[in-house]
Biopython code that builds the backbone (N, CA, C, O; Angstrom):
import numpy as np
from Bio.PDB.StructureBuilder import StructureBuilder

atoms = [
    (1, "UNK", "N", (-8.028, 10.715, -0.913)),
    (1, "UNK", "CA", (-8.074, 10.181, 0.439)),
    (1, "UNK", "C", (-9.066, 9.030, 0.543)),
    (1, "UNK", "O", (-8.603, 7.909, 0.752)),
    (2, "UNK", "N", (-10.385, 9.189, 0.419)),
    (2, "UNK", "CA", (-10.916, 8.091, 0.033)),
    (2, "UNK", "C", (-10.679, 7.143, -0.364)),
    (2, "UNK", "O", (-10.811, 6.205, 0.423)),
    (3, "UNK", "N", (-10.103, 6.761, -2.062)),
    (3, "UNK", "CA", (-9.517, 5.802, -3.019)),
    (3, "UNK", "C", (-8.527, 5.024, -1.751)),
    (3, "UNK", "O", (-8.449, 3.795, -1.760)),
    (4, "UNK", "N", (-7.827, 5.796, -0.731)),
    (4, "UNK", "CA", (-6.939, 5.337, -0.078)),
    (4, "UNK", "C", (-7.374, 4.031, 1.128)),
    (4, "UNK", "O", (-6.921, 2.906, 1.339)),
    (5, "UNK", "N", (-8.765, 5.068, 1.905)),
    (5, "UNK", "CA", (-9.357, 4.260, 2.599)),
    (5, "UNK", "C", (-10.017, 2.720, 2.334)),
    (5, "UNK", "O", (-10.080, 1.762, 3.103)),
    (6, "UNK", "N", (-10.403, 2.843, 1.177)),
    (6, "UNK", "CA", (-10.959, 1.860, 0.078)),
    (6, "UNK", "C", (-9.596, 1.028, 0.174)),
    (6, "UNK", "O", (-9.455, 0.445, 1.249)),
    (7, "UNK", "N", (-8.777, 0.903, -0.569)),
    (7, "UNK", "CA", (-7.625, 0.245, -1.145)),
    (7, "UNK", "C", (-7.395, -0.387, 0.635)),
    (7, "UNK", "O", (-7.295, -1.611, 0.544)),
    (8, "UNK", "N", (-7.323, -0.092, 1.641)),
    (8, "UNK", "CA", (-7.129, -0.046, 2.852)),
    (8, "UNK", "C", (-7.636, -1.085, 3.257)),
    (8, "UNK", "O", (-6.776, -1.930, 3.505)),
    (9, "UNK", "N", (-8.924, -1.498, 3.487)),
    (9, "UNK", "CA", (-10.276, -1.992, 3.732)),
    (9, "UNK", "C", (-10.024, -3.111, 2.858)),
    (9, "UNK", "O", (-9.896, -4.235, 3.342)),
    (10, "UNK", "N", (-9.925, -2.869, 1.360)),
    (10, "UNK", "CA", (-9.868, -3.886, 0.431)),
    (10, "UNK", "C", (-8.522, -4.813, 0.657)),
    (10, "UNK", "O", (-8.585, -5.970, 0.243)),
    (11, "UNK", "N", (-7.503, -4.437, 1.190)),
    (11, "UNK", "CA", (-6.427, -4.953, 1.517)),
    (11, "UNK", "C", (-6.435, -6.177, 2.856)),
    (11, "UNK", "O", (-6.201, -7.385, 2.825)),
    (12, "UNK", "N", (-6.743, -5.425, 3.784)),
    (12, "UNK", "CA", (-7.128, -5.953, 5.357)),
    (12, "UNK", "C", (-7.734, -7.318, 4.907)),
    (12, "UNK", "O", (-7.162, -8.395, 5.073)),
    (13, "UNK", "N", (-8.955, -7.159, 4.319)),
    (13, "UNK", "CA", (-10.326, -8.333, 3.640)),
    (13, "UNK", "C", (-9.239, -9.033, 3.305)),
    (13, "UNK", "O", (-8.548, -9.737, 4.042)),
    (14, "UNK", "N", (-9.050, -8.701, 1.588)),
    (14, "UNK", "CA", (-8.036, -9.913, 1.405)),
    (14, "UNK", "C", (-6.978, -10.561, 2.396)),
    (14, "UNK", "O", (-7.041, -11.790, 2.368)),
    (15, "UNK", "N", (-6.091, -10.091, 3.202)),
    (15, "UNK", "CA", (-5.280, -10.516, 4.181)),
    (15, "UNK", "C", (-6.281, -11.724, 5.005)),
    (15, "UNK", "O", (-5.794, -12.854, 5.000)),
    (16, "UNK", "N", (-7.250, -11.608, 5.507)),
    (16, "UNK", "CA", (-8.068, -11.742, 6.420)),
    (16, "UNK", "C", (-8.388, -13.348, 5.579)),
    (16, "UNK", "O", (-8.093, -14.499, 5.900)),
    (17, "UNK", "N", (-8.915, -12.938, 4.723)),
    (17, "UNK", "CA", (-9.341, -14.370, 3.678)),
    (17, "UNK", "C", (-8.287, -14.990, 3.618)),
    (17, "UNK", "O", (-8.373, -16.149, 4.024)),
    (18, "UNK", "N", (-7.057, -14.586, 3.173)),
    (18, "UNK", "CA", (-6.005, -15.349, 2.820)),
    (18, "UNK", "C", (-5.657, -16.129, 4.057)),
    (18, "UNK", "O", (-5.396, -17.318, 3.875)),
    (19, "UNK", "N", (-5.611, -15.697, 5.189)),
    (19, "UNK", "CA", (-5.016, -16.533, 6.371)),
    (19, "UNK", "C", (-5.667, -17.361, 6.655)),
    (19, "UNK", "O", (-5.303, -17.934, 7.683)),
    (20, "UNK", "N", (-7.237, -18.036, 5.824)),
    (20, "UNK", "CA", (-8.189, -18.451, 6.293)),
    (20, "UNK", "C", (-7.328, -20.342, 6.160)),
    (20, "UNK", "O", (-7.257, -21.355, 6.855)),
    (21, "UNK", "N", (-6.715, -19.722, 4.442)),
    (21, "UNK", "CA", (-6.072, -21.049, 4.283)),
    (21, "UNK", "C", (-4.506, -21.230, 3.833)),
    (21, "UNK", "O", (-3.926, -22.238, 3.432)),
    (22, "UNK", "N", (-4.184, -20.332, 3.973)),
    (22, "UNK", "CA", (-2.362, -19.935, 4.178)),
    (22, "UNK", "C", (-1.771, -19.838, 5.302)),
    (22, "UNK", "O", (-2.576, -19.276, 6.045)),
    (23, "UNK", "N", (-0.846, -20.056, 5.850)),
    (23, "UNK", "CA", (-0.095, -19.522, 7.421)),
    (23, "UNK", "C", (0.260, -18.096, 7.102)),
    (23, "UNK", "O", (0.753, -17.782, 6.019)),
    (24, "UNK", "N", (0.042, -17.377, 7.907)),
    (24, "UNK", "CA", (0.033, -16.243, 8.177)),
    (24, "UNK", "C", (1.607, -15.637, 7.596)),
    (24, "UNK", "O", (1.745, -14.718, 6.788)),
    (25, "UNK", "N", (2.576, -16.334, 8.173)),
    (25, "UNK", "CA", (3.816, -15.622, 7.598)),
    (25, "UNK", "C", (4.116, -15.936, 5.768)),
    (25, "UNK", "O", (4.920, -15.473, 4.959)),
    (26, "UNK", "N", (3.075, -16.892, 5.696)),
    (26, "UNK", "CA", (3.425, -17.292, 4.075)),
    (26, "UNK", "C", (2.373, -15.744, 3.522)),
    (26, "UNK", "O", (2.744, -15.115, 2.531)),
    (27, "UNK", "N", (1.544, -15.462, 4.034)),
    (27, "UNK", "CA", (0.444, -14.270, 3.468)),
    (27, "UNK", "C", (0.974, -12.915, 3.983)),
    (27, "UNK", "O", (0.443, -11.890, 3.556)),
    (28, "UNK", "N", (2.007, -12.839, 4.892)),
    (28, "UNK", "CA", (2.468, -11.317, 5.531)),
    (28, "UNK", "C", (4.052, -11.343, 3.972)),
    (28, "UNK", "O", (4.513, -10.457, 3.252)),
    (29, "UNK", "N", (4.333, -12.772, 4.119)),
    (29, "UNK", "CA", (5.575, -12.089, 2.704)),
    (29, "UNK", "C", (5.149, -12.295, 1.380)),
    (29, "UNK", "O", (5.974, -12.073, 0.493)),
    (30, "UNK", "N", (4.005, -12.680, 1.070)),
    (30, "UNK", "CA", (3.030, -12.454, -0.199)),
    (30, "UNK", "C", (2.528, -10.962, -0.552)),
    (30, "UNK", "O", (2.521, -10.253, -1.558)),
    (31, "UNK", "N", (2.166, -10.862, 0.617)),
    (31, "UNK", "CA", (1.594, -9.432, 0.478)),
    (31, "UNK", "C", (2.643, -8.143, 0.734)),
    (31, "UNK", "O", (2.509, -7.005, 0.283)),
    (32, "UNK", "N", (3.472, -8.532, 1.388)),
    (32, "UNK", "CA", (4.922, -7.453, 1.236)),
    (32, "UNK", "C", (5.500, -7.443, 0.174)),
    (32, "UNK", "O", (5.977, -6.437, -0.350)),
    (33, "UNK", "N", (5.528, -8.655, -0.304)),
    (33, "UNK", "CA", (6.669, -8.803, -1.772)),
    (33, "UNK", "C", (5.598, -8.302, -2.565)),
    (33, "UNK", "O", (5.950, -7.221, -3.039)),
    (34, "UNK", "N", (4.647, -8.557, -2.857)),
    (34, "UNK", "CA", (3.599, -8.270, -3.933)),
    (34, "UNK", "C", (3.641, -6.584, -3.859)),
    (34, "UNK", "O", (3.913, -5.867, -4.821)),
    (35, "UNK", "N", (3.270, -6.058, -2.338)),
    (35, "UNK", "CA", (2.713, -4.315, -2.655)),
    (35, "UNK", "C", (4.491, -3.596, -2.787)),
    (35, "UNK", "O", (4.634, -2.387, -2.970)),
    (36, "UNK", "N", (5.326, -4.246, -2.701)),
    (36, "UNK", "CA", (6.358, -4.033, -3.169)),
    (36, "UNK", "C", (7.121, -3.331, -4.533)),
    (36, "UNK", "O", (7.729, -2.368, -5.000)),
    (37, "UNK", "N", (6.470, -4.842, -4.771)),
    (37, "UNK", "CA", (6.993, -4.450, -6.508)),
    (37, "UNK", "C", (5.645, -3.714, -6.748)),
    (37, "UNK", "O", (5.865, -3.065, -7.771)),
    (38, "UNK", "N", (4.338, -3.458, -6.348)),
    (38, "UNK", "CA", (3.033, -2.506, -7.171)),
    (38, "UNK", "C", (3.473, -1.330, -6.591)),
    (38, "UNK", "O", (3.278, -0.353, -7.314)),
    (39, "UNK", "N", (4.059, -1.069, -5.412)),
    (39, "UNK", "CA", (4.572, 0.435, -5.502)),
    (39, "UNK", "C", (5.761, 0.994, -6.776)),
    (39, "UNK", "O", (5.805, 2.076, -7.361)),
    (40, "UNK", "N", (6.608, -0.164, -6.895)),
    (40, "UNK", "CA", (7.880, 0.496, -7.487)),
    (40, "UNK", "C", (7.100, 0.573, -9.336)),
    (40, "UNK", "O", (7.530, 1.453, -10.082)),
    (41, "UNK", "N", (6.090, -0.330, -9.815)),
    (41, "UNK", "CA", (5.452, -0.004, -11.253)),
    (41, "UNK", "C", (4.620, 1.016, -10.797)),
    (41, "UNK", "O", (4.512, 1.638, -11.853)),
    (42, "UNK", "N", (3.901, 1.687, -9.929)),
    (42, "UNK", "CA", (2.848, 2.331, -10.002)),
    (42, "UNK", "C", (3.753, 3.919, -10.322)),
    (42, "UNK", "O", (3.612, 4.773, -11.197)),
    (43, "UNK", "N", (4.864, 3.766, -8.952)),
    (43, "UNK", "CA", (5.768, 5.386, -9.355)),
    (43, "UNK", "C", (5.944, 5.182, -10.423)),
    (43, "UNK", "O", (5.143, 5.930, -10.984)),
    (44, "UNK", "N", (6.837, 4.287, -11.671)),
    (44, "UNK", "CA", (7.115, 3.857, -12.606)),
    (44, "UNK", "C", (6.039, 4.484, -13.575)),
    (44, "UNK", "O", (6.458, 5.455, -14.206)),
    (45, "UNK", "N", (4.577, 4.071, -13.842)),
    (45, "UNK", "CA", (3.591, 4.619, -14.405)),
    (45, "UNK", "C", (3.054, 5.627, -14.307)),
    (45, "UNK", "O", (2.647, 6.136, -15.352)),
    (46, "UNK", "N", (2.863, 6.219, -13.225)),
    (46, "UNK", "CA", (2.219, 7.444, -13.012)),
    (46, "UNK", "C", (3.280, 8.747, -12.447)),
    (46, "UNK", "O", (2.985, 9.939, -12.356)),
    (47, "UNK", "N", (4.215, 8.275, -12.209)),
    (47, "UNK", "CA", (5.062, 9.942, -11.622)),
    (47, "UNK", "C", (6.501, 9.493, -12.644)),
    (47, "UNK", "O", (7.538, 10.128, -12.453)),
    (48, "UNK", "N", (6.483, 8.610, -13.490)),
    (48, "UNK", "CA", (7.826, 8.647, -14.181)),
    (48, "UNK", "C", (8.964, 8.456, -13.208)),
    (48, "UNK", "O", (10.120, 8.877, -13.173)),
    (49, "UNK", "N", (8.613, 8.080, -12.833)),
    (49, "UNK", "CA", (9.979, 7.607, -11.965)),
    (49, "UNK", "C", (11.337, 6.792, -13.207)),
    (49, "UNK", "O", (10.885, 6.848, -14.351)),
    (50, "UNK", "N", (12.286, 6.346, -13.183)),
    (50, "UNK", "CA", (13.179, 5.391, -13.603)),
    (50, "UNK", "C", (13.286, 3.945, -13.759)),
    (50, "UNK", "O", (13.906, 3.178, -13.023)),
    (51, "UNK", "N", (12.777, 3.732, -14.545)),
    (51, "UNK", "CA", (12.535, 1.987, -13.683)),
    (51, "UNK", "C", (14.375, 1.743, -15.111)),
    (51, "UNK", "O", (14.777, 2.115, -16.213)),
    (52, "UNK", "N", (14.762, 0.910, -13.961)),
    (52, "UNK", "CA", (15.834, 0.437, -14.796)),
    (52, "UNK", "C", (15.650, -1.221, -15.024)),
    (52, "UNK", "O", (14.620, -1.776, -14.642)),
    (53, "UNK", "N", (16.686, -1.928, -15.649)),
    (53, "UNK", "CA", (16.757, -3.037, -15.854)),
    (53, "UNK", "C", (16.865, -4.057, -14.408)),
    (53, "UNK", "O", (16.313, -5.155, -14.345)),
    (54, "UNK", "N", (17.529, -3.568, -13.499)),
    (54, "UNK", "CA", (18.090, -4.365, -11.998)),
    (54, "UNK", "C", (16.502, -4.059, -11.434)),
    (54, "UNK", "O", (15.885, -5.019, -10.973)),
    (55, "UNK", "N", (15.853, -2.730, -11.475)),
    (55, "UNK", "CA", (14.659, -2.916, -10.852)),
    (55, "UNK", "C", (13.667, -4.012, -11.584)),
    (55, "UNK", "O", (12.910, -4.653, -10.855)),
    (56, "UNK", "N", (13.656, -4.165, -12.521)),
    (56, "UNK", "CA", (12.726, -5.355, -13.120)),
    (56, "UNK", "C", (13.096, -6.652, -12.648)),
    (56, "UNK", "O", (12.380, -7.519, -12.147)),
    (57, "UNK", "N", (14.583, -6.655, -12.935)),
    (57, "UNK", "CA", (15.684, -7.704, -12.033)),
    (57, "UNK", "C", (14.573, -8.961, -11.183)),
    (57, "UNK", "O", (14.175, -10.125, -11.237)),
    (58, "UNK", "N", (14.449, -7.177, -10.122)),
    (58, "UNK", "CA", (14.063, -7.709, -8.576)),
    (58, "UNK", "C", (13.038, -7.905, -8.511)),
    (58, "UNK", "O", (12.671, -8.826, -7.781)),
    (59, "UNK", "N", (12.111, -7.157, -9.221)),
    (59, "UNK", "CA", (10.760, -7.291, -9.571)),
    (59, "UNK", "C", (10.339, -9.257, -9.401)),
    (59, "UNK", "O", (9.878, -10.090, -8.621)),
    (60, "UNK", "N", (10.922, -9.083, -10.781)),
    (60, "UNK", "CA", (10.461, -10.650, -11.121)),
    (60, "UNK", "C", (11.229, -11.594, -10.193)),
    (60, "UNK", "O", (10.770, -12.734, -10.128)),
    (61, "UNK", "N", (12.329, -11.319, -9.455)),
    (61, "UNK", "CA", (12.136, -12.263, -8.187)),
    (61, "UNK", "C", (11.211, -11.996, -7.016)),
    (61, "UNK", "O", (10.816, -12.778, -6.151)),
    (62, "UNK", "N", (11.052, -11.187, -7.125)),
    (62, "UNK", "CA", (9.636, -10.973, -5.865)),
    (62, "UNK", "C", (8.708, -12.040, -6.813)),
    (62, "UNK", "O", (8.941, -13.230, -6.599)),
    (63, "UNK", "N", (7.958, -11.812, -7.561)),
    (63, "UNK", "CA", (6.975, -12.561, -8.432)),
    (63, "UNK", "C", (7.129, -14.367, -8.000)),
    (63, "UNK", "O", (6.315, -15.171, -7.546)),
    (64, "UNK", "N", (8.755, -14.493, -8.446)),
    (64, "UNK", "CA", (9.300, -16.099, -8.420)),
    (64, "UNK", "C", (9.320, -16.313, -7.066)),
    (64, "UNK", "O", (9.055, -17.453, -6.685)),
    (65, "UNK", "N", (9.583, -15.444, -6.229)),
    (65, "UNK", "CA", (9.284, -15.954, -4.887)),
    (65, "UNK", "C", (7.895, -16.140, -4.192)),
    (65, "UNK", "O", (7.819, -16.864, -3.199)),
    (66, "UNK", "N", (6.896, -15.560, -4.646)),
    (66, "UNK", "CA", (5.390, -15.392, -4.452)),
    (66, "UNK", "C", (5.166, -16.541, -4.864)),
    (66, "UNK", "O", (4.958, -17.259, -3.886)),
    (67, "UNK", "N", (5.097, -17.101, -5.802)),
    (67, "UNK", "CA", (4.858, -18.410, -6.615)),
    (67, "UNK", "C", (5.643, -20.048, -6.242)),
    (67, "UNK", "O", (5.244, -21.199, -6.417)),
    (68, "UNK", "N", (6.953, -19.457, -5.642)),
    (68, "UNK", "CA", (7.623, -20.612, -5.070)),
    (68, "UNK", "C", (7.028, -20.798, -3.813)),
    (68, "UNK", "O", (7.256, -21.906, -3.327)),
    (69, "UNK", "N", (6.054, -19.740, -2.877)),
    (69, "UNK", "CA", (5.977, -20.073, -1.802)),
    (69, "UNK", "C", (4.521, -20.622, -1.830)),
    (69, "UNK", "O", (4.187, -21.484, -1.017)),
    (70, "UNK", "N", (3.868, -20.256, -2.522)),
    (70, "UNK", "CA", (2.119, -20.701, -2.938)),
    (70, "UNK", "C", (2.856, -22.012, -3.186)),
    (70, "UNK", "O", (2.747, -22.873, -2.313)),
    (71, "UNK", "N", (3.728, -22.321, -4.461)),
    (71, "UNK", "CA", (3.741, -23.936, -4.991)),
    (71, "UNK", "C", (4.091, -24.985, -3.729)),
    (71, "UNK", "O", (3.787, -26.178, -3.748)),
    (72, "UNK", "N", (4.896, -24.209, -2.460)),
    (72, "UNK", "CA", (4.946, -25.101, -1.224)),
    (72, "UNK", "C", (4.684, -25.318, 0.106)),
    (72, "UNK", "O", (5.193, -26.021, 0.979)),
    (73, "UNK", "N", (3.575, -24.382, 0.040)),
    (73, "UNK", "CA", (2.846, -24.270, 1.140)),
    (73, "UNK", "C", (1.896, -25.240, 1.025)),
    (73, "UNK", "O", (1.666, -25.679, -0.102)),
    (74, "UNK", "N", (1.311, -25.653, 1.943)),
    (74, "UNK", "CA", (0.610, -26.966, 2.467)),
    (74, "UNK", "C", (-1.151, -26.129, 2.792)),
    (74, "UNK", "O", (-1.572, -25.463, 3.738)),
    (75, "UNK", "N", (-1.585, -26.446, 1.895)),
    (75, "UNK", "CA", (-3.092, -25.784, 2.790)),
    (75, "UNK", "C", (-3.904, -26.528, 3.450)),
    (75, "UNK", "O", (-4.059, -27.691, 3.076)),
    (76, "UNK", "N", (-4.515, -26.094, 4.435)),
    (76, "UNK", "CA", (-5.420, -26.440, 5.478)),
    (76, "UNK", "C", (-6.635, -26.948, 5.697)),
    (76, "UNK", "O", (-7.574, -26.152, 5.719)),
    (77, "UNK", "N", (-6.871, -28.248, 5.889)),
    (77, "UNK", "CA", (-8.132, -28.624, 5.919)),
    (77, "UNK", "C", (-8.818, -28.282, 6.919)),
    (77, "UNK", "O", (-8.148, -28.446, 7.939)),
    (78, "UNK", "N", (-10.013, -27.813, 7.167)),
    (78, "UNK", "CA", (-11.015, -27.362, 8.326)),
    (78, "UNK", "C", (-11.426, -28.521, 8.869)),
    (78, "UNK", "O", (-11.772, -29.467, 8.161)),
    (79, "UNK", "N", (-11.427, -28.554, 9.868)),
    (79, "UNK", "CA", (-11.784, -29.697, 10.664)),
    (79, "UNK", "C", (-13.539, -29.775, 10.917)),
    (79, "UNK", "O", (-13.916, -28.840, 11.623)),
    (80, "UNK", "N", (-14.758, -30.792, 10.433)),
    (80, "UNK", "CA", (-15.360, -30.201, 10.742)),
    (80, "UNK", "C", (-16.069, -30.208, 12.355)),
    (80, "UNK", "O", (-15.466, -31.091, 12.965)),
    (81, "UNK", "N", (-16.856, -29.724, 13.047)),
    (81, "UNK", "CA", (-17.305, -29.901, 14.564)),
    (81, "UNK", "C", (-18.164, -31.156, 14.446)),
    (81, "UNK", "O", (-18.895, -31.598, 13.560)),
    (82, "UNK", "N", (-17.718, -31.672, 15.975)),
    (82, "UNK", "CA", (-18.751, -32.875, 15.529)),
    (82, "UNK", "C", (-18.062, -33.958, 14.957)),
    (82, "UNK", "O", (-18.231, -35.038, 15.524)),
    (83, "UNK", "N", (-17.466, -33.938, 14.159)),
    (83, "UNK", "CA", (-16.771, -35.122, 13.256)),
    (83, "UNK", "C", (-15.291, -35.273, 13.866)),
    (83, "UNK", "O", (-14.551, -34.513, 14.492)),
    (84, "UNK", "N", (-15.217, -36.282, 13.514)),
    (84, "UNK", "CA", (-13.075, -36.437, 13.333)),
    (84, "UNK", "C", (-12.376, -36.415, 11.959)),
    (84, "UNK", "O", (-11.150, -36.506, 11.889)),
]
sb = StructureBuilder()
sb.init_structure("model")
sb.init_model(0)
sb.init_chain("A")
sb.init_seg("    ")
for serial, (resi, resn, name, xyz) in enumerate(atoms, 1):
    if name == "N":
        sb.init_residue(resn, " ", resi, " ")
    sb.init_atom(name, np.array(xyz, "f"), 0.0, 1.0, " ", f" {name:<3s}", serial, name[0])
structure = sb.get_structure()
Protein backbone atom coordinates (compact mmCIF):
# COMPACT_ATOMS: atom_id res chain seq x y z
CA UNK A 1 0.00 0.00 0.00
CA UNK A 2 2.59 2.35 0.62
CA UNK A 3 4.93 1.49 -2.58
CA UNK A 4 1.44 2.51 -4.08
CA UNK A 5 1.09 5.87 -2.40
CA UNK A 6 4.72 6.64 -3.37
CA UNK A 7 4.38 5.62 -7.12
CA UNK A 8 1.16 8.03 -6.75
CA UNK A 9 2.88 11.19 -5.52
CA UNK A 10 5.83 10.31 -7.80
CA UNK A 11 3.48 10.27 -10.74
CA UNK A 12 1.28 13.56 -9.99
CA UNK A 13 5.16 15.46 -9.61
CA UNK A 14 6.15 14.24 -12.81
CA UNK A 15 2.73 15.19 -14.56
CA UNK A 16 2.98 18.53 -12.81
CA UNK A 17 6.67 19.19 -14.22
CA UNK A 18 5.83 17.95 -17.48
CA UNK A 19 2.99 20.50 -18.14
CA UNK A 20 5.45 23.07 -17.09
CA UNK A 21 6.71 22.74 -20.78
CA UNK A 22 4.37 20.39 -22.78
CA UNK A 23 0.51 21.13 -23.41
CA UNK A 24 -1.26 19.30 -21.20
CA UNK A 25 -3.11 16.97 -23.68
CA UNK A 26 0.37 16.13 -25.29
CA UNK A 27 1.43 14.94 -21.31
CA UNK A 28 -2.27 13.34 -20.40
CA UNK A 29 -1.56 10.87 -23.81
CA UNK A 30 2.18 10.42 -22.86
CA UNK A 31 1.41 9.37 -19.71
CA UNK A 32 -1.67 7.10 -20.67
CA UNK A 33 0.12 5.48 -23.51
CA UNK A 34 3.27 5.08 -21.43
CA UNK A 35 1.42 3.53 -17.93
CA UNK A 36 -0.28 1.52 -20.52
CA UNK A 37 2.06 -0.48 -22.02
CA UNK A 38 4.07 -0.57 -18.04
CA UNK A 39 0.94 -2.20 -16.87
CA UNK A 40 0.62 -4.81 -19.69
CA UNK A 41 4.99 -5.74 -19.12
CA UNK A 42 4.67 -5.49 -15.43
CA UNK A 43 1.52 -8.39 -15.42
CA UNK A 44 3.78 -9.87 -18.14
CA UNK A 45 6.83 -10.02 -15.50
CA UNK A 46 5.55 -10.53 -12.36
CA UNK A 47 2.07 -12.57 -12.48
CA UNK A 48 2.95 -14.38 -15.92
CA UNK A 49 0.44 -13.22 -17.65
CA UNK A 50 0.69 -14.03 -21.78
CA UNK A 51 2.27 -11.49 -23.54
CA UNK A 52 1.85 -12.48 -27.19
CA UNK A 53 3.34 -11.14 -30.36
CA UNK A 54 0.13 -8.45 -31.29
CA UNK A 55 0.64 -7.32 -27.60
CA UNK A 56 4.26 -6.24 -28.30
CA UNK A 57 2.62 -5.21 -31.72
CA UNK A 58 0.88 -2.44 -29.74
CA UNK A 59 3.30 -1.96 -27.30
CA UNK A 60 5.80 -0.49 -29.62
CA UNK A 61 3.20 1.69 -31.20
CA UNK A 62 2.36 3.25 -28.01
CA UNK A 63 6.32 3.88 -27.70
CA UNK A 64 6.26 5.33 -31.68
CA UNK A 65 3.52 7.38 -30.76
CA UNK A 66 5.13 8.87 -27.46
CA UNK A 67 8.11 9.83 -29.53
CA UNK A 68 6.17 11.12 -32.61
CA UNK A 69 4.40 13.41 -30.31
CA UNK A 70 7.60 14.75 -28.17
CA UNK A 71 9.39 15.04 -31.92
CA UNK A 72 6.26 17.61 -32.68
CA UNK A 73 5.32 19.35 -30.07
CA UNK A 74 6.46 22.91 -29.88
CA UNK A 75 7.84 23.83 -26.35
CA UNK A 76 7.29 26.87 -24.46
CA UNK A 77 9.20 29.74 -23.81
CA UNK A 78 8.51 31.53 -20.34
CA UNK A 79 7.95 34.85 -20.75
CA UNK A 80 10.03 36.72 -18.46
CA UNK A 81 8.08 39.63 -15.97
CA UNK A 82 9.16 42.84 -16.62
CA UNK A 83 10.58 42.17 -20.04
CA UNK A 84 8.94 41.59 -23.56
Amino acid sequence: MGGTVVAIIISFYAIIKACEKLPSGTVYAVFTGSGAAAIVLVDFLFFNAELSIMKVFFIAIIIVGVIGIKMTSVESIPVEEGGE
